[in-house]
C-alpha positions as CSV (number, residue, x, y, z in Angstrom):
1,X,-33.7,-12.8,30.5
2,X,-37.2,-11.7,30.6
3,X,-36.6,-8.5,32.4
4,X,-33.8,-7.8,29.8
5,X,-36.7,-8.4,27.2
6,X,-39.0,-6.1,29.2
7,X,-36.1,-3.4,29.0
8,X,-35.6,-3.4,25.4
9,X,-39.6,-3.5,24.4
10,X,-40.2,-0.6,27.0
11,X,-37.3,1.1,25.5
12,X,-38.4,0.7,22.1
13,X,-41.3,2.0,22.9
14,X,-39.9,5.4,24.8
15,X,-37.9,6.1,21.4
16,X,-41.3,5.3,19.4
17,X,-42.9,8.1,21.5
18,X,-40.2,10.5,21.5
19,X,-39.9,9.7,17.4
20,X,-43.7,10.8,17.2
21,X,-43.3,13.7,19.8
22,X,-40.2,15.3,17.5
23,X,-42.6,14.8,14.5
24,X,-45.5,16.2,15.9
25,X,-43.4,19.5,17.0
26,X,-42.1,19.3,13.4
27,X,-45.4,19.3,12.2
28,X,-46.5,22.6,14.3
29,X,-43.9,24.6,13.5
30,X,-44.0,23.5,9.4
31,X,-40.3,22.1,9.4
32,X,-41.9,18.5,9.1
33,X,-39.8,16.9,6.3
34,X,-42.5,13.5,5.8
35,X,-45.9,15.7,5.9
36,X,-46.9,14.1,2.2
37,X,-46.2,10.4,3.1
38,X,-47.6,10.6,6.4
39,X,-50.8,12.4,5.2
40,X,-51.1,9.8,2.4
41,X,-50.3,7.3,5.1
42,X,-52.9,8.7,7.4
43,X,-56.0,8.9,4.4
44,X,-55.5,5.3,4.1
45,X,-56.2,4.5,7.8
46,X,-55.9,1.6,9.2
47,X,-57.2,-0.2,6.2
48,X,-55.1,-2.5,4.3
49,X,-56.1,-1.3,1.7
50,X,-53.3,-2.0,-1.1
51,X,-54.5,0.1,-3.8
52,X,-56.2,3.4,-4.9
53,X,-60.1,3.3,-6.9
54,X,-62.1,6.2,-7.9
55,X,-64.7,6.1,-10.1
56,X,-63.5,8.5,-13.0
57,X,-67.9,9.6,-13.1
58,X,-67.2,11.0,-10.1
59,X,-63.6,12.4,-10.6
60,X,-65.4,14.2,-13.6
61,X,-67.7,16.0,-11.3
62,X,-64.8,17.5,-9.2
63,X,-63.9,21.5,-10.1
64,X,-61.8,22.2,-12.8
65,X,-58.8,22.8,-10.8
66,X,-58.9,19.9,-9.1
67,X,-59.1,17.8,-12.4
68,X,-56.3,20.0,-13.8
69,X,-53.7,18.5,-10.1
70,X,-55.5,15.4,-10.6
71,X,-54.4,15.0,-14.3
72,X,-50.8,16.4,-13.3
73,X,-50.2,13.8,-10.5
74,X,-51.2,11.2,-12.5
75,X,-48.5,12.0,-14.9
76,X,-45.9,12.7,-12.6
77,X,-46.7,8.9,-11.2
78,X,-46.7,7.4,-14.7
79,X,-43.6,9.3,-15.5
80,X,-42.1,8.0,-12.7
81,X,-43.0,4.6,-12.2
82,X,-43.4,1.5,-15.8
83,X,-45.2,-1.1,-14.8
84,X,-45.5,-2.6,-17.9
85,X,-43.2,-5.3,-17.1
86,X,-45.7,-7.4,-15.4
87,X,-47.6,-7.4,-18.5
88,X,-51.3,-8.2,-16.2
89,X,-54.5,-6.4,-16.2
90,X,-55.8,-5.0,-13.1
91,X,-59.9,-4.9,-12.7
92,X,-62.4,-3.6,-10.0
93,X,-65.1,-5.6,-8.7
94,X,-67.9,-4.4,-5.8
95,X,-68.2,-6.9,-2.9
96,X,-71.3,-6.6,-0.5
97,X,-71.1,-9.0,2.5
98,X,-68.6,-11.0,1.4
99,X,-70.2,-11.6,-2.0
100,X,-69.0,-10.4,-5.5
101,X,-72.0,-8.1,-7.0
102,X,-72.2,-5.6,-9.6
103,X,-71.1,-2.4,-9.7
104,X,-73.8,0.7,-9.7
105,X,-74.4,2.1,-13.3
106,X,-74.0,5.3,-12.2
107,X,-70.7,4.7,-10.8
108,X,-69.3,3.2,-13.8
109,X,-71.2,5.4,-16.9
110,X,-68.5,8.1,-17.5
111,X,-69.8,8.9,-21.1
112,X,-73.7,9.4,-19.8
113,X,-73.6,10.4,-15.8
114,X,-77.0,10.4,-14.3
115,X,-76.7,13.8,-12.7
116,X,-79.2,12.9,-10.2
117,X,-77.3,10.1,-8.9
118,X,-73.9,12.3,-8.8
119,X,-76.0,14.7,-6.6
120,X,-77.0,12.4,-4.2
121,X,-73.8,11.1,-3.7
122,X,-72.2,14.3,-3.0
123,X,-71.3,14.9,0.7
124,X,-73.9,17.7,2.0
């Protein structure tokens, strides 16, 4: 029994690897059908991370163009999914060692961003 066990979890795992093998040849030569979700997949990490925040200061601060996609996408994915049904309201809250805390100012202050804040957060 256990060496049928052993067979099935070894052969599981060949098919895993020859799945990821085909998808990575996919990949190279561009005929990769799943590239979005597995890229999306893949920005997440290994987080468990159930949900998407951005601070809309900072979103704000991005070019033009990539406002204009961001603005599109968002539509597309309110025109595609209603949530309204659940009827809840969703909020963000900071956490800092496994305490609630506030949120930065400059992080939350879309009306009035502290441009030398937004500068210091940018990625050099």
């Amino acid at each position: 029994m256990k060496l049928k066990a052993c067979l099935l979890v070894v052969s599981l795992t060949i098919k895993r690897f020859i799945l990821a093998l085909k998808n990575r040849i996919l990949r190279i030569t561009g005929k990769y059908p799943n590239k979005g979700y597995d890229d999306l997949w893949g920005w997440f990490g290994l987080s468990r991370a159930s949900w998407l925040t951005m601070p809309r200061v900072l979103m704000h601060e991005m070019p033009d163009v990539w406002q204009e996609k961001m603005a599109k996408l968002l539509e597309e994915y309110e025109n595609t999914f209603d949530l309204s049904n659940y009827n809840i309201d969703i909020e963000v809250r900071g956490k800092k060692d496994g305490k609630y805390v506030q949120i930065p100012s400059e992080l939350c202050d879309y009306r009035h961003p502290c441009r030398k804040d937004i500068e210091r957060l940018k990625v050099k």
